[in-house]
N, C-alpha and C positions, 0 to 999 in steps of 0.2 A: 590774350595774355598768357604767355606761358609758364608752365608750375614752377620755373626759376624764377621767376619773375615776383609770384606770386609767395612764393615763400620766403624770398628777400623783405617784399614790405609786410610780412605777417610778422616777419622777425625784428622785424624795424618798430611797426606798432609793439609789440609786445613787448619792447626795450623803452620805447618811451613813457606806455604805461606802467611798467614797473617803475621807471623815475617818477613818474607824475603822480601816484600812489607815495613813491616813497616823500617827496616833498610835501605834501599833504598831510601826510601820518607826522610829518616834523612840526609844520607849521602849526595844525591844531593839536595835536598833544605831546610830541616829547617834545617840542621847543619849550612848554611849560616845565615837563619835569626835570629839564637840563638847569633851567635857569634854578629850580628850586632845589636842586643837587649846589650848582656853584654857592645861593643863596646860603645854604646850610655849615657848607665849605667856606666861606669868606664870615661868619659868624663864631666855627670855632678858631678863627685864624684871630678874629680879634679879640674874643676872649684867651688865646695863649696870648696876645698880646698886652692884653690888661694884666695877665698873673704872673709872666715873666719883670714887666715893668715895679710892679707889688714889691714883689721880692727882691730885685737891685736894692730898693729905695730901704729894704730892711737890712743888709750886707752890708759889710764893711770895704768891701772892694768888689770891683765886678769881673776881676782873673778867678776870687775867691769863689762868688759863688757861679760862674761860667764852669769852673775844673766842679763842681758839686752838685748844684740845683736843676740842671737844665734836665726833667726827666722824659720830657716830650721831642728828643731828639732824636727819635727813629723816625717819626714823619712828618717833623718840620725842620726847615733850617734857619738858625738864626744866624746874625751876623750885629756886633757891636759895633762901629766904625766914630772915631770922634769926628770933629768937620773939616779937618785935613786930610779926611777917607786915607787914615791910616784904620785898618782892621786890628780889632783891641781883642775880638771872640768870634771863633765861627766853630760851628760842629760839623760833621759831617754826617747825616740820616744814612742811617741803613737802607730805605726804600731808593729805589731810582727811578728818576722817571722827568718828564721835559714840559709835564704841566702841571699847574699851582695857581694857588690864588696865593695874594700877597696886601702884606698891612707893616708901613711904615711909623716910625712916632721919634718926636726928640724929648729925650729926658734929661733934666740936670742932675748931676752926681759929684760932689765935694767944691760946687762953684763952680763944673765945667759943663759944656752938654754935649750931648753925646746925640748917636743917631739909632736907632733901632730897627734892622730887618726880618721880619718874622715871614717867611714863606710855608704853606700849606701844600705839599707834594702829594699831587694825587698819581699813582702808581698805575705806568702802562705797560712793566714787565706780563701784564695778567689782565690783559683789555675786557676779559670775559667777567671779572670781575665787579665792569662799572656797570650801574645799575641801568642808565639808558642807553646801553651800546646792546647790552640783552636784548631791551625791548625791541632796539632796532633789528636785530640778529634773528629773534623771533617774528617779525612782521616780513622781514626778507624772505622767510623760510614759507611763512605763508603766502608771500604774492610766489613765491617759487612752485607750491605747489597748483596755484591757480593757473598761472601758466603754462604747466604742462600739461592743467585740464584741459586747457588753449586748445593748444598746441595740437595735442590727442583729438579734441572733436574735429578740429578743426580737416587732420589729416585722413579721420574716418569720412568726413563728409563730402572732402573734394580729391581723395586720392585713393581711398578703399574702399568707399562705397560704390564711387561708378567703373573701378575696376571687377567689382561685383557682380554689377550691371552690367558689366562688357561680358565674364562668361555668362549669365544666365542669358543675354541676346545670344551667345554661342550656342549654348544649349537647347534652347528654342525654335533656331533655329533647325537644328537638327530632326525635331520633332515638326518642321516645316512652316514653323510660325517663321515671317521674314523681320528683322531690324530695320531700325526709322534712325534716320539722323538724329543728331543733338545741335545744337546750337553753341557747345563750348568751346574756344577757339586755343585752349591749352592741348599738351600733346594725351590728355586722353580721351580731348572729343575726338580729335587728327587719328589716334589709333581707331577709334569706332567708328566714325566714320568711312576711313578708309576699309573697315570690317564691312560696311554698308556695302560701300560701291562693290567689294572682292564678293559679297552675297549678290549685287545684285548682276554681276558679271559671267557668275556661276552658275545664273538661272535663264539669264539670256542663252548661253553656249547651251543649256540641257533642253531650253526650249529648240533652238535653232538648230539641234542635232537630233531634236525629235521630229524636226522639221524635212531637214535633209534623209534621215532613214525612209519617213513616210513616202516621200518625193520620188525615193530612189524603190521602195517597194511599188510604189505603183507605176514608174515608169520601167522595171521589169516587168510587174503583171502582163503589162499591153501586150509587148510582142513574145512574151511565154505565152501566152492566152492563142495566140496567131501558131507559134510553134505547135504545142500540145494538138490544136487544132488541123493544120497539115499533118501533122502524124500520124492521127486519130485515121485521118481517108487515104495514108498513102498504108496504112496498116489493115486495110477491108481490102486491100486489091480492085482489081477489072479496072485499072485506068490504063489511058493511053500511055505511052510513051513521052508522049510532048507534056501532058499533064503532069506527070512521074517529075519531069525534069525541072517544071514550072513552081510545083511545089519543093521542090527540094533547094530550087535556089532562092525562094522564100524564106525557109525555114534558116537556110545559111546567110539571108541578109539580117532575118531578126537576131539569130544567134551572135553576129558582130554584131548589131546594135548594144544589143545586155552587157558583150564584151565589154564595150567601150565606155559602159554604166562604170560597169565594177574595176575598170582601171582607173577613170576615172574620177572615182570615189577611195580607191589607195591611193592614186598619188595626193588628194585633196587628205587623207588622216597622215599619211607620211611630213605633208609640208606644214601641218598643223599640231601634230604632236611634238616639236620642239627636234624634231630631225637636223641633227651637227651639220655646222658648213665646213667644204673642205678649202677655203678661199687662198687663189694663187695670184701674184700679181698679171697684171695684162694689160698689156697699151691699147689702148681705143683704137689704135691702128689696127692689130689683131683681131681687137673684136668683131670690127668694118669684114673683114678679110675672111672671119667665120662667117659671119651673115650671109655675103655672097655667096659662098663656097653653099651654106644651107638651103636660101632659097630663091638665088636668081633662075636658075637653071628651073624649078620644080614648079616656082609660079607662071614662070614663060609658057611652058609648056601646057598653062590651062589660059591662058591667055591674059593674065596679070601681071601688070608693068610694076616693076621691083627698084626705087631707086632709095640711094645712101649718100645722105649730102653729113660728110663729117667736118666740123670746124674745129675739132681738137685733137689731130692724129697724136701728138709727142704725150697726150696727158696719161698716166701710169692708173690703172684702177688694181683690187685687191678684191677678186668677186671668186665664189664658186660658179664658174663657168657651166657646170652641168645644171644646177638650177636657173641660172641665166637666160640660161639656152630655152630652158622650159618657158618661162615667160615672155621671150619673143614669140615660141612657138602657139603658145596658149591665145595669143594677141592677134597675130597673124590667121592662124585658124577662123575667130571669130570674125575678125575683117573678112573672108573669103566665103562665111556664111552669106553674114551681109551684104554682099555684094552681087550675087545673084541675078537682081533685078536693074544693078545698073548697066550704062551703053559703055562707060568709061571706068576700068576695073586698074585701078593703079594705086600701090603700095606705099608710103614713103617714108624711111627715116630720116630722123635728123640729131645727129650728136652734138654737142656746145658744150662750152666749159663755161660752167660758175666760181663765186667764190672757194665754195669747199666740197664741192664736186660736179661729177657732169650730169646734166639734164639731156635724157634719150623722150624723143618724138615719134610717134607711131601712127601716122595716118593712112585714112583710107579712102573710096571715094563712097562706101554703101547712104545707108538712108539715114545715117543719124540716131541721136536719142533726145527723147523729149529734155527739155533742161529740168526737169522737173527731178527726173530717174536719174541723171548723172551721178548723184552718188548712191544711189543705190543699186546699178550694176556691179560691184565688187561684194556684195553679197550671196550667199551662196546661194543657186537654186534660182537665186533672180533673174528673169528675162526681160527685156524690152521688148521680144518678138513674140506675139500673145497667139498668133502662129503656129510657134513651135512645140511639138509634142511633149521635150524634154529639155529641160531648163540645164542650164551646165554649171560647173564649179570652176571653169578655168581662169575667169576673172578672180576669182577667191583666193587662189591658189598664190597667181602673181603678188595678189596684195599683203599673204603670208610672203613667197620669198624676200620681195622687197624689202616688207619690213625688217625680216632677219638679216636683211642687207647693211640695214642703219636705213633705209629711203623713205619716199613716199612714192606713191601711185595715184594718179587723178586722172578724168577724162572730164573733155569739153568737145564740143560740135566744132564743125571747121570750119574754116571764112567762108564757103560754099557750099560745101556738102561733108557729106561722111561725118565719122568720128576720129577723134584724137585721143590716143592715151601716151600720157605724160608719165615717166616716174625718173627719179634721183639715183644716181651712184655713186657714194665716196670717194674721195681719188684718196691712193694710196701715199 
């Protein structure tokens, strides 16, 4: 539930309980003091009405003593009327106001009778004045401040407290303590947790880069160790000639191996450090027409059959073609690794169009990967070839551009043999 949510029926509750308090506070006590206010009020209504009736009965006319006696006319209003409700007297009260209690009576006067209205105006130019409208007034003021005791704990307990809690887990971890999820499904367990997964994202990559350094230091060691090593005896002299020569092209094969470390290893922090794309449109047709131009010719000539089955020439993509290019090549390379050992060394793309973009196919004919490891070759350092000296980052690499692509990248084993890497391109 989220804190909109939550604060809507906080405020919903805290509005019916202010009603349901205020009903309560009426029902058991000022419904009594009210009734015992009008009670008091409808008694001296009827005593003005006893003392106005007294004193007709002692006048000689009731114009006479109406123009004289009436001295209770500032807060009640009387009214004479005989029974043809012609008005014989009426005053006008100084106070104003829209509620009263009232006391009617008929009295005889010279053999006629008459009708008597005596109204009691209780004054609501000055509402502060009635004495249960206070009480009410003060009871409001105290469920008021209750409420915003609410309201306050309420806010310290589920919005500043664990926003509290969210930096002291900041701080914590700083000092290398890691954050544990929460189980709150408002937006600030969603902020901390999401601080969980970005902590625990943060320790992967420091682990996994501590990984790769290590990796990459000791697969220099080897052939520096080999280097230093030939050096060392082409540096004492008395060798042959052929020796001389044997060593020195030694030492210039391990040299490009390190090379090929430490590029390597730039182009994998270039394609990983958030490196800008320069993306231009391109028809699949072009693409087709690059490929060949790159590796029909270079694979022939090692004896690798290179073929390009496109089913989407017309479709438009929007790629940085220079990283592109890299991801064929990275793909390509490691197929040609693999391959080594087989009798039938043949390449094969395959371009298709999807809904919302095209799917590129990369087959080859080598030995495969366990299905086990298939998603773990696009890790960095990861090999399937337990073989090989030096683990590589080229599948890594791909699986950053692509992603920077909008795509995805997967491999699967092929209906025969080899491997397949599959990934996605937007169409523009």
């Amino acid at each position: 539930m989220s804190l909109r949510q939550k604060g809507a029926i906080v405020i919903f509750l805290i509005f019916i309980l202010n009603f349901g308090t205020l009903v309560w506070y009426y029902n058991f006590y000022l419904s009594d003091q009210v009734l015992a206010e009008i009670e008091e009020a409808q008694q001296s209504v009827n005593a003005t009405t006893f003392e106005i009736l007294s004193k007709i009965q002692s006048n000689q006319s009731i114009d006479e003593y109406g123009s004289k006696s009436f001295h209770n006319g500032d807060c009640y209003q009387i009214v004479i009327e005989n029974l043809e409700g012609e008005t014989l007297y009426e005053n006008k009260p100084t106070i104003k106001g829209s509620l009263g209690v009232h006391e009617s009576s008929i009295f005889e006067y010279e053999g006629s009778y008459y009708l008597l209205k005596v109204t009691g105006i209780l004054s609501v130019e000055d509402p502060f004045a009635i004495s249960p409208v206070m009480t009410l007034l003060d009871f409001e003021q105290f469920n008021i401040v209750i409420s915003i005791i609410i309201l306050t704990t309420l806010l310290y307990l589920f919005i500043i407290k664990p926003i509290e809690g969210l930096k002291l887990d900041m701080d914590q971890y700083q000092k290398g303590i890691k954050p544990r999820k929460t189980n709150r499904c408002d937006e600030v367990g969603k902020l901390k947790n999401r601080f969980v997964h970005l902590a625990n994202e943060l320790e992967d990559q420091k682990l996994q880069q501590s990984r790769i350094i290590a990796s990459i230091s000791h697969d220099i060691k080897t052939p520096l160790t080999s280097i230093m090593g030939y050096a060392e005896r082409l540096n004492k002299g008395n060798l042959s000639a052929e020796r001389m020569k044997r060593y020195t092209e030694t030492i210039y094969d391990k040299s490009m191996v390190i090379k090929e470390l430490i590029d390597e290893f730039d182009h994998y922090l270039n394609y990983n450090l958030g490196s800008s794309l320069h993306k231009k449109k391109m028809s699949v047709k072009q693409l087709e027409e690059h490929l060949r131009q790159d590796y029909e010719l270079e694979l022939s000539e090692i004896g690798v059959e290179f073929k390009v089955e496109n089913m989407c020439q017309d479709e438009l993509l929007e790629i940085d073609y220079g990283k592109i290019r890299r991801v064929f090549g990275n793909i390509i390379d490691n197929s040609i690794k693999h391959m080594k050992e087989s009798t039938i060394k043949r390449i094969q793309i395959k371009i298709q169009s999807q809904a919302k973009g095209v799917l590129i196919s990369i087959a080859d004919t080598g030995c495969g990967v366990k299905e086990t490891e298939l998603e773990q070759i696009f890790k960095p350092l990861y090999t399937s070839d337990q073989s090989r000296k030096v683990a590589g980052l080229g599948l890594s690499i791909c699986q950053s551009i692509i992603g920077a692509h909008g795509g995805r990248i997967w491999a699967t084993n092929g209906s025969e043999s080899g491997l397949v890497i599959h990934f996605t391109l937007n169409k523009s």
